[in-house]
N, C-alpha and C positions, 0 to 999 in steps of 0.2 A: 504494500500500500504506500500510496509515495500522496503527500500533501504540497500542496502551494494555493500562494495567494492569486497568482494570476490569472489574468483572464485568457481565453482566446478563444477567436469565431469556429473552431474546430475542435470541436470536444467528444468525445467518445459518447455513447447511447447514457445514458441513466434514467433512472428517478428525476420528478423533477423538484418534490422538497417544498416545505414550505418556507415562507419569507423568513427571514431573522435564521431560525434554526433550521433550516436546509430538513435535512433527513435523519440527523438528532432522533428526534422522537421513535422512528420506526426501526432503529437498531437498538434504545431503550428498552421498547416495547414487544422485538422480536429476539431481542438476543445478538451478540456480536455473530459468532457463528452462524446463525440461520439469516441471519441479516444477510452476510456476507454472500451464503451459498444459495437465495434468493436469487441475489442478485445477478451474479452470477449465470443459475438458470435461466432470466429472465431477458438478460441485456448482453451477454456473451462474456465472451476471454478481456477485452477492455472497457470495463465500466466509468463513471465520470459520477462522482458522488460528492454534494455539499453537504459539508459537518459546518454548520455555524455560517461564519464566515470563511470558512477554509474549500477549496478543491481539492480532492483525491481521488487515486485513478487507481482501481483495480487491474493488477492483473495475474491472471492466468496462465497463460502460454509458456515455459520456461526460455523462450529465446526471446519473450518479450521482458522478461525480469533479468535473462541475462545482458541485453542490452543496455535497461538504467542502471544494475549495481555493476557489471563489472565493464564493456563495453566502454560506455560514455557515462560512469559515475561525476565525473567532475561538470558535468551538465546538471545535475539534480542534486537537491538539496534532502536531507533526513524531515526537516518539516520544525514546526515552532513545538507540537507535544514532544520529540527526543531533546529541545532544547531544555523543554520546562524536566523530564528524566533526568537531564544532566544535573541539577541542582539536588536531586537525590542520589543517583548512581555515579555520579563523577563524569571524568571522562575519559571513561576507556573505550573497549573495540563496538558493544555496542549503540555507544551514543557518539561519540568521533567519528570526523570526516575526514577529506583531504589524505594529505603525507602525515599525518598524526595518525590516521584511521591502518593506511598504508605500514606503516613500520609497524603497530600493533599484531597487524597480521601476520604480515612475516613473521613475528616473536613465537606468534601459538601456532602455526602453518605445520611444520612437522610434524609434531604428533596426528594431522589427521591425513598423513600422506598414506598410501598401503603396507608400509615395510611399518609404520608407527600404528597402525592399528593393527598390524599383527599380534607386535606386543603385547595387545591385548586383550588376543582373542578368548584365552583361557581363561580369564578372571571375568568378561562380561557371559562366555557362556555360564561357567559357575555363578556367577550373581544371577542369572535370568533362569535359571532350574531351581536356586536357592526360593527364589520370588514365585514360580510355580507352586513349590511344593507346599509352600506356606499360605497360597492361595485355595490348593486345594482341602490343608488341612482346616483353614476356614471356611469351605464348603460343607463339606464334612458334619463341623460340627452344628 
């Protein structure tokens, strides 16, 4: 989900929202999730949704997500709600942009290469049959 304040005469399908608070109300009132996959349903892989005063564009497609985060990241901005997160979560990998964002990544980037999750293949299998079995015996009881 990517926010801005901009306008422009080309906008993907949406909702059309009421005045002031856009479509607020109806992700209130259905849930973020069902809101979301509504929408979705209803208007396709790039939606065009007003929260408030803000624009936000759904997308779908993974060649259209990999186009804003990793393609032409430095065209698109995280939005004013990761700025107001940053006053709680500081600012690491997920509220940082730019070459800030950039060297973040690279720092944690190995561990999820294929040789760095190997390493770990044996401890998430054992925690995820640990998490079974403890699922079952609360079935069970």
């Amino acid at each position: 989900m990517i926010s801005t304040t901009a306008r422009s005469a080309h906008m993907p399908p949406g909702p059309r929202g009421r005045p002031l608070l856009g479509n607020l109300p109806d992700m209130q009132r259905k849930g973020m999730l069902q809101f979301y996959s509504d929408l979705w349903r209803d208007y396709g892989d790039t939606v065009h949704v007003k929260m408030g005063p803000l624009h936000q564009f759904l997308l779908t497609q993974p060649e259209h997500v990999h186009h804003v985060l990793a393609t032409n990241a430095s065209n698109y901005c995280k939005g004013i709600g990761f700025k107001k997160l940053g006053l709680a979560l500081g600012n690491g990998l997920f509220i940082s942009e730019g070459e800030l964002w950039q060297s973040q990544r690279r720092l944690l980037q190995p561990p999820f290469t294929a040789r760095g999750i190997t390493q770990f293949a044996e401890t998430m299998v054992a925690s995820t049959e640990d998490m079974l079995a403890r699922w079952d015996a609360a079935r069970s009881a």
